[in-house]
C-alpha positions as CSV (number, residue, x, y, z in Angstrom):
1,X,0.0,0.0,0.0
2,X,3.1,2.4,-0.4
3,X,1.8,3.6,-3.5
4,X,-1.8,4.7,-2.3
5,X,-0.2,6.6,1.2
6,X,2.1,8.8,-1.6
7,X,-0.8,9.2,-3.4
8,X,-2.9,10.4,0.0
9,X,0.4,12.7,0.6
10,X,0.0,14.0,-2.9
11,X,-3.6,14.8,-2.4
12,X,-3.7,16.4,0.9
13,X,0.1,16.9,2.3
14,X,2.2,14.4,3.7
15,X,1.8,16.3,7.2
16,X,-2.1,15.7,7.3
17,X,-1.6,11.9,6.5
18,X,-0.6,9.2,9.3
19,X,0.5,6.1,9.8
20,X,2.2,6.3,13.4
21,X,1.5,3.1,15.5
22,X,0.2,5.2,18.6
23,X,-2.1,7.3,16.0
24,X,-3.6,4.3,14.6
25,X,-4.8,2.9,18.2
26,X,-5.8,5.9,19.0
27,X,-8.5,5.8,16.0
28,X,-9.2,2.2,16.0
29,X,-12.4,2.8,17.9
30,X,-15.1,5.1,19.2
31,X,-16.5,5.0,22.8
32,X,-18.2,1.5,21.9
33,X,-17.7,-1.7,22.9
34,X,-16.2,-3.2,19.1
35,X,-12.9,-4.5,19.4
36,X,-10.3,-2.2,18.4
37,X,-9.3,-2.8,14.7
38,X,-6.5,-1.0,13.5
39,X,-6.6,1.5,10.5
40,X,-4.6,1.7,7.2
41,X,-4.2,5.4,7.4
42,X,-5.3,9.0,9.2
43,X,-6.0,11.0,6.3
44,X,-7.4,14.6,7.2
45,X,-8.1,16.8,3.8
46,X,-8.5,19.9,4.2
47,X,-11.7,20.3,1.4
48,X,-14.3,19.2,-0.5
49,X,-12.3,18.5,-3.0
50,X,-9.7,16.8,-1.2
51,X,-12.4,14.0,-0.2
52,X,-13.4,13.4,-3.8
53,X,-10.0,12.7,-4.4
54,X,-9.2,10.3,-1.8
55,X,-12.8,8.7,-2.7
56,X,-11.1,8.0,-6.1
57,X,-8.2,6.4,-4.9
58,X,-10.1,4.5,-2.3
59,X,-12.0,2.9,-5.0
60,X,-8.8,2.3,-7.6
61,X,-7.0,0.2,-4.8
62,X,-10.2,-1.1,-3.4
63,X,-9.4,0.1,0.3
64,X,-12.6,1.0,2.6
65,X,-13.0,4.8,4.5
66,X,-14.2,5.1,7.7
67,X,-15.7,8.9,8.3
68,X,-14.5,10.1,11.9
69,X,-15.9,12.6,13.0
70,X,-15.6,13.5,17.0
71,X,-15.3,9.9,18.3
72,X,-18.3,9.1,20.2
73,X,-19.5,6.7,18.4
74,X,-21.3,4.1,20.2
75,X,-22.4,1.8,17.4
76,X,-19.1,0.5,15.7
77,X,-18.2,0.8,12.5
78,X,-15.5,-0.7,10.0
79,X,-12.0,0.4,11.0
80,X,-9.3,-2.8,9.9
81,X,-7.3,-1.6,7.3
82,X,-9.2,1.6,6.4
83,X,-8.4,5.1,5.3
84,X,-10.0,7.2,8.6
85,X,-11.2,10.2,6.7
86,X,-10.7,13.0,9.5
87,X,-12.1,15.6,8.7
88,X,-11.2,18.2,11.3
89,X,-8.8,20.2,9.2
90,X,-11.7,21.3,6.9
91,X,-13.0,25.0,7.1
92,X,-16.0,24.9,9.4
93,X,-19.4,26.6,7.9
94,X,-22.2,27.6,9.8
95,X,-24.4,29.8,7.8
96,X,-28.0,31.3,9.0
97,X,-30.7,32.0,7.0
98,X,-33.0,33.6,8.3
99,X,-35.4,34.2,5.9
100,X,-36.2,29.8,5.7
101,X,-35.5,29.5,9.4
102,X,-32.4,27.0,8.5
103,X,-28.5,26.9,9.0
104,X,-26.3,25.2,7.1
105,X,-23.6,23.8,8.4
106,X,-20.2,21.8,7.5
107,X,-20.3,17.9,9.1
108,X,-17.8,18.8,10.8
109,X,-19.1,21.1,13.2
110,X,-20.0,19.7,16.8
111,X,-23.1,20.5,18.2
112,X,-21.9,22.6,20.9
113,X,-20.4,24.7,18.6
114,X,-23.4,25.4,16.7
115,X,-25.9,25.8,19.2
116,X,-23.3,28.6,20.7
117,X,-23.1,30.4,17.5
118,X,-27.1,30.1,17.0
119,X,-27.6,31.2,20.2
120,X,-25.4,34.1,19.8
121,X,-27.6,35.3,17.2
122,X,-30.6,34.6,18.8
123,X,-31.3,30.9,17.3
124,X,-31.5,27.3,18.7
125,X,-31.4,24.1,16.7
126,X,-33.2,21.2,17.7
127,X,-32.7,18.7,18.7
128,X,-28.9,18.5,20.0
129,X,-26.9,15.2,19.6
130,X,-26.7,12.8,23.0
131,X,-23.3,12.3,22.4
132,X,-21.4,14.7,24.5
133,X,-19.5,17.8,23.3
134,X,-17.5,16.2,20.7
135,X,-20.5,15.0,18.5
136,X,-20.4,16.3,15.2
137,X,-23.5,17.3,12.8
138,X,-22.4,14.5,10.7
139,X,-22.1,11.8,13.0
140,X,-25.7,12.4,14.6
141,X,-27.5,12.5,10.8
142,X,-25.3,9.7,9.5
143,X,-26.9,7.4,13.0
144,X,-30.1,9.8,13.1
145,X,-29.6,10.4,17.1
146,X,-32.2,11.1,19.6
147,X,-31.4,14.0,21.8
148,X,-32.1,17.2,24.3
149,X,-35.5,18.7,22.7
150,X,-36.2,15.3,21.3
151,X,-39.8,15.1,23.5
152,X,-40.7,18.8,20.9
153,X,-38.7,18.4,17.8
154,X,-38.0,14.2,17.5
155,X,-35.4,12.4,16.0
156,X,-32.2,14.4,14.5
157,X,-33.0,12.9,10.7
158,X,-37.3,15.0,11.7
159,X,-35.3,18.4,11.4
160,X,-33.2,17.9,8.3
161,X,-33.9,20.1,5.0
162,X,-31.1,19.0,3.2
163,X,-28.1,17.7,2.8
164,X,-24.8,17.8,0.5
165,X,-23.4,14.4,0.2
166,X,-19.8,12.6,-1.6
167,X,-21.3,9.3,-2.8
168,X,-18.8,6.3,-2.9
169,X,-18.4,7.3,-6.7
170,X,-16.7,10.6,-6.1
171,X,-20.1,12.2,-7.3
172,X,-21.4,15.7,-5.2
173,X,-25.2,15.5,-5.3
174,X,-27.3,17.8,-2.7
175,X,-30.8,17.0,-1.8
176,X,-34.1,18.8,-1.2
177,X,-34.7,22.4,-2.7
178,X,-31.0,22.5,-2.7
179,X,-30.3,20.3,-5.0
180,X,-31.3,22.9,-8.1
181,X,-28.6,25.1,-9.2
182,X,-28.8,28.6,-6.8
183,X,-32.2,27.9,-5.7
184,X,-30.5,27.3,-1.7
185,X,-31.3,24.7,1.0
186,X,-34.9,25.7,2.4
187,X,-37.7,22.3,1.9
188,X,-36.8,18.9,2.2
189,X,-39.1,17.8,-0.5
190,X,-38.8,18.8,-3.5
191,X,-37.9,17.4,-7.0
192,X,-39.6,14.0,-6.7
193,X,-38.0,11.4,-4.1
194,X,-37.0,11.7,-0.6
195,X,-33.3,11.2,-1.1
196,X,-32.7,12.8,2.0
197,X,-33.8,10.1,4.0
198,X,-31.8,7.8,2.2
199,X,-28.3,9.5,3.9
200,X,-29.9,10.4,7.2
201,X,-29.1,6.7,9.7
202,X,-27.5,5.3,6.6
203,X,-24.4,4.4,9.4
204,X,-22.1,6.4,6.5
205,X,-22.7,3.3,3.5
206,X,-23.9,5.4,1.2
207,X,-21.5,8.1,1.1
208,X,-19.8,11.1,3.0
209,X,-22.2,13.5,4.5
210,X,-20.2,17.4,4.2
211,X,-23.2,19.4,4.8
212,X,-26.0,19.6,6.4
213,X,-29.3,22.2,6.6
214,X,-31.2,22.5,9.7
215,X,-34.2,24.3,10.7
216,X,-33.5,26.4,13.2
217,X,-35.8,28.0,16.0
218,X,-35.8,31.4,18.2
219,X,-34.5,31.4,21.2
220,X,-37.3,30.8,24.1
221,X,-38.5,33.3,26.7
222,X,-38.5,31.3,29.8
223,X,-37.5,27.6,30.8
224,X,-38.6,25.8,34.0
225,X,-37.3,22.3,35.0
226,X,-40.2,19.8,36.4
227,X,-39.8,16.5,38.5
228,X,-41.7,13.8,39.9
229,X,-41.3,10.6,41.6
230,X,-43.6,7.1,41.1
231,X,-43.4,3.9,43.1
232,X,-44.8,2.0,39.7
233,X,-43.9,1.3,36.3
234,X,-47.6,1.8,35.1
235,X,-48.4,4.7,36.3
236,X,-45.2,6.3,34.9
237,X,-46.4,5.4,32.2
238,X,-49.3,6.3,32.0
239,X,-48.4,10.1,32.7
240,X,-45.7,9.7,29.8
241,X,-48.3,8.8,27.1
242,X,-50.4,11.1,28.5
243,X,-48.0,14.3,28.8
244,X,-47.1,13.2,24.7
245,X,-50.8,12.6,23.8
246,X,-51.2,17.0,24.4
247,X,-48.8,17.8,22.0
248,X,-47.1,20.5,24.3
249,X,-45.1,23.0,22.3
250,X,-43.3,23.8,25.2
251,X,-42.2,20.0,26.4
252,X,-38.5,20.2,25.2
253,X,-37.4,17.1,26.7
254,X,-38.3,14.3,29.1
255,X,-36.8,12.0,31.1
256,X,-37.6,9.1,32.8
257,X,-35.0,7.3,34.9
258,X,-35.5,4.0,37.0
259,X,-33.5,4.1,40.7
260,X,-32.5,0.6,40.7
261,X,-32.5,-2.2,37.9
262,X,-33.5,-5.0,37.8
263,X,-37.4,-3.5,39.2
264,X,-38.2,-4.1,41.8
265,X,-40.9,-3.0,44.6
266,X,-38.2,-0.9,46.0
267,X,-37.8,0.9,42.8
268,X,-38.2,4.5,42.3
269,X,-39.0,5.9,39.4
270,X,-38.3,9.9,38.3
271,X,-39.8,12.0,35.4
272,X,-37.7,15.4,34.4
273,X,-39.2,17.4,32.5
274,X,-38.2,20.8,31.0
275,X,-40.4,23.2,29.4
276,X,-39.2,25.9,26.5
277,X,-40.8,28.6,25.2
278,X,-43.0,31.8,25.4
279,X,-44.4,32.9,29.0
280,X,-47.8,31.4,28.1
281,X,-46.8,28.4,26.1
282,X,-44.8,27.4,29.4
283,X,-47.3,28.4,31.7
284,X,-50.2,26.4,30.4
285,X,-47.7,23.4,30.0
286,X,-46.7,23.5,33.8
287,X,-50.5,23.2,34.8
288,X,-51.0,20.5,32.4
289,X,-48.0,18.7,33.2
290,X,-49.2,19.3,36.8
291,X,-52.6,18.2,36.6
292,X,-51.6,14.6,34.9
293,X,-48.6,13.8,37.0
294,X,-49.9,14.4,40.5
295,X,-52.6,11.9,39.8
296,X,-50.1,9.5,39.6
297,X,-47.0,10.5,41.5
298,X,-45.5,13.1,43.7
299,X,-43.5,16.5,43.4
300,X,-40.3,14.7,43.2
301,X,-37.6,14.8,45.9
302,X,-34.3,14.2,43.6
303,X,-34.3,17.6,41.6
304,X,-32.6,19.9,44.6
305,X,-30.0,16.8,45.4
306,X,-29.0,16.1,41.6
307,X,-26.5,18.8,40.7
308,X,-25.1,17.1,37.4
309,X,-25.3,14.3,35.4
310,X,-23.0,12.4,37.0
311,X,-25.2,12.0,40.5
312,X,-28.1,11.4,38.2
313,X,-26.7,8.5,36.5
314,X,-25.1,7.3,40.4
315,X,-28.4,7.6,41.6
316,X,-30.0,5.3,38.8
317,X,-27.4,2.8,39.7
318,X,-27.5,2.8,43.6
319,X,-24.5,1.0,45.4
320,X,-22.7,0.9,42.0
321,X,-18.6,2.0,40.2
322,X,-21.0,3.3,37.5
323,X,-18.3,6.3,37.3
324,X,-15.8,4.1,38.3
325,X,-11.8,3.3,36.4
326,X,-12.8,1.9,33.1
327,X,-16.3,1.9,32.8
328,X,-17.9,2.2,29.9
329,X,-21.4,2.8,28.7
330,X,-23.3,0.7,26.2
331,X,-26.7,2.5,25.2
332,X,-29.3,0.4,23.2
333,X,-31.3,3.5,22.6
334,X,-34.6,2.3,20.4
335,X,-37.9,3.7,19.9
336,X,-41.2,2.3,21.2
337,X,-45.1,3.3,22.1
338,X,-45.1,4.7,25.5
339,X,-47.6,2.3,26.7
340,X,-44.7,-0.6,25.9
341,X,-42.5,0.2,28.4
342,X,-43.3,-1.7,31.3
343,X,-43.2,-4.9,28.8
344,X,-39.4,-3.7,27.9
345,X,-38.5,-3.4,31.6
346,X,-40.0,-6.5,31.8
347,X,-38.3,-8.3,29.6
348,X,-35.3,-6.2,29.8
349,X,-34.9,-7.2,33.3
350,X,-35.9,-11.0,32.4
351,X,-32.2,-11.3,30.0
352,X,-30.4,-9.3,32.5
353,X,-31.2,-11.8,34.4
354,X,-30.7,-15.2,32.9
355,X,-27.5,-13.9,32.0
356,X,-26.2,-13.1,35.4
357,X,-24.5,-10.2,34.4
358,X,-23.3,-8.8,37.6
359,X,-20.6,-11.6,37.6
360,X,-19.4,-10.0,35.1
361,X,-19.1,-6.5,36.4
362,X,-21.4,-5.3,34.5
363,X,-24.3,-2.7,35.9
364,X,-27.6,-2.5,34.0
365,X,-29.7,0.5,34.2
366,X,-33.0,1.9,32.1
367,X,-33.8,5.2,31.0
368,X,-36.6,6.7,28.8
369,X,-36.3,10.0,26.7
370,X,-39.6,11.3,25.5
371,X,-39.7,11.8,21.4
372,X,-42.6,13.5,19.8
373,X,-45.0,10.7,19.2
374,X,-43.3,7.8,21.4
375,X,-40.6,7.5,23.6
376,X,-37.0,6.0,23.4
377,X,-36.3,3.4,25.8
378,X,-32.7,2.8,26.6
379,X,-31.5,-0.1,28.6
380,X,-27.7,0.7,29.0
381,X,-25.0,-1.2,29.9
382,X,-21.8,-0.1,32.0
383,X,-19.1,-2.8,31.8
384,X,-15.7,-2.9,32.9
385,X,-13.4,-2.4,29.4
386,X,-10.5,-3.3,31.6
387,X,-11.5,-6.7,32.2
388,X,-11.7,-8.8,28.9
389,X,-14.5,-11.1,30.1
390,X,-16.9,-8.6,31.3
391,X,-16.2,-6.3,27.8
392,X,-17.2,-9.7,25.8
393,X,-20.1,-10.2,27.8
394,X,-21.0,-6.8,27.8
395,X,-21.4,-7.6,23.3
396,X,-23.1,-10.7,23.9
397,X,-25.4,-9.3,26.2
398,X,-26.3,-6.3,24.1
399,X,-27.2,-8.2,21.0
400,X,-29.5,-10.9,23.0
401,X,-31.4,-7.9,24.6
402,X,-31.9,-6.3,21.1
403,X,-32.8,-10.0,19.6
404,X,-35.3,-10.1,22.8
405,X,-36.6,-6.8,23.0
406,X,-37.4,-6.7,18.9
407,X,-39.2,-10.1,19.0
408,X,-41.0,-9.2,22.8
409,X,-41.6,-5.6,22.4
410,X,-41.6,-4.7,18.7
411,X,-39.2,-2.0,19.2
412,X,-37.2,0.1,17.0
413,X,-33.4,0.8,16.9
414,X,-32.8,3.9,15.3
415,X,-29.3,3.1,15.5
416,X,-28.0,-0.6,15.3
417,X,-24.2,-1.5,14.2
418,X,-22.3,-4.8,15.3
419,X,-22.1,-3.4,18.6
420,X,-25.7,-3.0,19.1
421,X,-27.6,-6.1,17.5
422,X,-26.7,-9.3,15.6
423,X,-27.2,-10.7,12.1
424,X,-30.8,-12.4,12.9
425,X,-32.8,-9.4,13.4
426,X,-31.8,-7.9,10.2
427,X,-33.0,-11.5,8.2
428,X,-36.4,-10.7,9.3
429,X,-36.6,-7.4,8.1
430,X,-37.1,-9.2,4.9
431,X,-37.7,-7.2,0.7
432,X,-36.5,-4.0,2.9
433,X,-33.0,-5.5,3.9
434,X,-32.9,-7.1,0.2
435,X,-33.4,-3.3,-1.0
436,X,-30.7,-1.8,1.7
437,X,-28.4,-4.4,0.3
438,X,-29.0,-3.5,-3.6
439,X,-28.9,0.4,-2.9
440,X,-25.8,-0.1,-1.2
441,X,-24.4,-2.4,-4.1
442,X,-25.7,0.5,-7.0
443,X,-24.4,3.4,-4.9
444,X,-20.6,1.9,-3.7
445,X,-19.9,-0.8,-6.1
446,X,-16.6,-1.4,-4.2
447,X,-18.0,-1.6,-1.6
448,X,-15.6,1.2,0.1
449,X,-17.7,3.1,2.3
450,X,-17.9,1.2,5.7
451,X,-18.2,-2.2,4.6
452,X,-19.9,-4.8,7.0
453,X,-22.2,-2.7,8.5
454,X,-25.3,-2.9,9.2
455,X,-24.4,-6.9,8.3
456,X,-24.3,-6.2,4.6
457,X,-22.1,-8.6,3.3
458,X,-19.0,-8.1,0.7
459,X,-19.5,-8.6,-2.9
């Protein structure tokens, strides 16, 4: 592979290309539980055009790219012997228009960074990644991420307009109203198919994602944070669907966190709430968020005591090294009806069980995020990365529960990868996995782009 490094050098600069031992182990994996697997190359161009280029190259020595973007991934993807396309070095972009109500934005660009330069001008975007301050616009489109505001605005993937995109060819093509010549990035549907969608949780196998356009929102009034506790799964519930059923415009995001897993009848369980918006819009939510949790629960205790996220999750975990050397977190974050959540715990806590997991140092916990019409349910596991047999078990663990919880529950991963879920699943999704397979095949006939995931074989 001498040749195809020069050629990277030639392309982008032999000081923005890699192949140091302690550089390639340091990009071997995200924060996920995949084995590391070590890379070709670091590659970082410093353009558009520099990407095209190394997409051609990628395909003339048959070598697969992996798109890093802030390394907290938590799905796996295809590392072994890849090109890592880093692309911190490229000019970032974040561009407000005001008259759509969108910003455009460069992939590269973490969330925290843009919601600090919207908010500068008097803008939010919604929803913000999960995935901590390093997240990047990219990442959380290419896995279509839940996050804060989820409960008003949904998924990541419900609030994108368009989208400029590398395809595994070397082609640019742009989507929505963008993708006319001058017309600008303001309606996702325009020009006949979706082909939007088709990037957005496509786990990067359909190309490299360099742009995105949000809709954007103005910046709220008044906030107000709302808690409550319940000694029952049910009725939890039950005020969960029933806070979603209004519609509140002013719901940003909701929480539900169980104190203690497996349930049990000592179990707590707490709903956080935060409302957004005008002085009304917040006001009539508190008094119907009010009216439907107190017949159920209680003003909850926790909210004074919780200072961070950190005592949060400790508190969800009781008598556990949650935060402890060398534990990590393993989210299986998937979407299901409200009113299916006690089943989840139920059998959640069933395969917890049967697999005896805490002789494996290995800490179980469940949480809920409210998003628009249903919720996301996330059983999470913290295992010990230091100790080889709970890391494996931690894997073989986390695909059983998704195997379970998609046969049990009928739920819905929004993001999967070979961390999250086996082969089986995906062989009962039937004609659609047949047609994820041959889009893939039309669109990267060398199969370059992150090749194995999502169990798509090689051809």
């Amino acid at each position: 592979m001498e040749e195809l490094i020069s050629l990277l050098k030639d392309v982008v600069g032999a000081g923005n290309v890699s192949v140091e031992d302690f550089e390639k182990v340091c990009y071997s994996r995200g924060a996920n539980a995949d084995l590391p697997q070590e890379p070709l190359a670091i590659v970082r161009p410093r353009s558009k055009e520099d990407i095209v280029e190394i997409v051609r190259l990628a395909n003339r020595f048959r070598v697969p790219i992996m798109v890093y973007g802030g390394g907290s991934n938590v799905v796996g993807a295809f590392s072994r012997g890849c090109i890592v396309l880093e692309q911190s070095g490229i000019p970032k972009k974040i561009e407000v228009d005001e008259e759509s109500f969108t910003v455009t934005v460069s992939s590269n660009v973490t969330w925290t960074q843009l919601e600090s330069e919207l908010n500068r001008k008097g803008w939010m975007a919604a929803p913000l990644c999960n995935g901590g301050i390093s997240a990047t616009i990219g990442g959380g489109v290419a896995l279509c991420n839940n996050g804060v505001r989820s409960a008003r605005f949904g998924l990541i993937g419900d609030q994108v307009v368009g989208l400029e995109v590398i395809l595994p060819t070397a082609e640019i093509i742009r989507t929505g109203s963008g993708a006319y010549p001058g017309a600008g990035n303001f309606v996702r549907y325009a020009w006949g198919p979706d082909l939007t969608g088709l990037f957005i949780g496509s786990h990067g196998l359909f190309g490299v994602i360099t742009e995105v356009t949000l809709k954007i929102y103005e910046l709220p009034e008044e906030s107000m944070y709302l808690g409550y506790d319940f000694d029952d799964i049910h009725k939890l519930t039950r005020v969960m669907h029933g806070i979603l059923r209004k519609r509140l415009s002013a719901l940003e995001w909701m929480l539900a966190i169980a104190g203690g897993f497996p349930v049990t009848e000592e179990t707590t369980f707490v709903l956080m709430m935060r409302l957004l918006g005008a002085k009304e819009e917040v006001e009539y939510a508190r008094r119907v968020v009010e009216e439907i949790s107190l017949k159920e629960g209680r003003v909850s205790g926790i909210l004074p005591v919780v200072k961070n996220t950190r005592d949060l999750v400790e508190w969800s975990g009781p008598n556990t090294r949650i935060f402890g050397e060398n534990m990590m977190l393993m989210p299986l974050c998937s979407c299901t009806p409200a009113p299916r959540f006690p089943k989840l715990a139920e059998v959640y806590g069933r395969v917890v069980g049967e697999l005896n997991l805490d002789r494996y140092d290995i800490i179980p916990t469940l949480t809920a995020f409210g998003c628009d019409n249903v919720i996301v349910a996330s059983p999470t596991l913290y295992y010990n990365q230091s100790k080889s047999f709970s890391w494996a078990k931690a894997l073989e663990a986390s695909r059983r529960i998704v195997e379970e919880l998609a046969d049990k529950v009928g739920f819905a991963p929004h993001y999967v990868g070979r961390t999250k879920t086996s082969y089986r699943p995906f062989q009962k999704l039937g004609a659609y996995y047949e047609l994820v397979k041959r889009i893939k095949k039309l669109l990267d006939p060398n199969n370059i782009m992150n090749p194995g995931q999502l169990f798509i074989p090689a051809y």
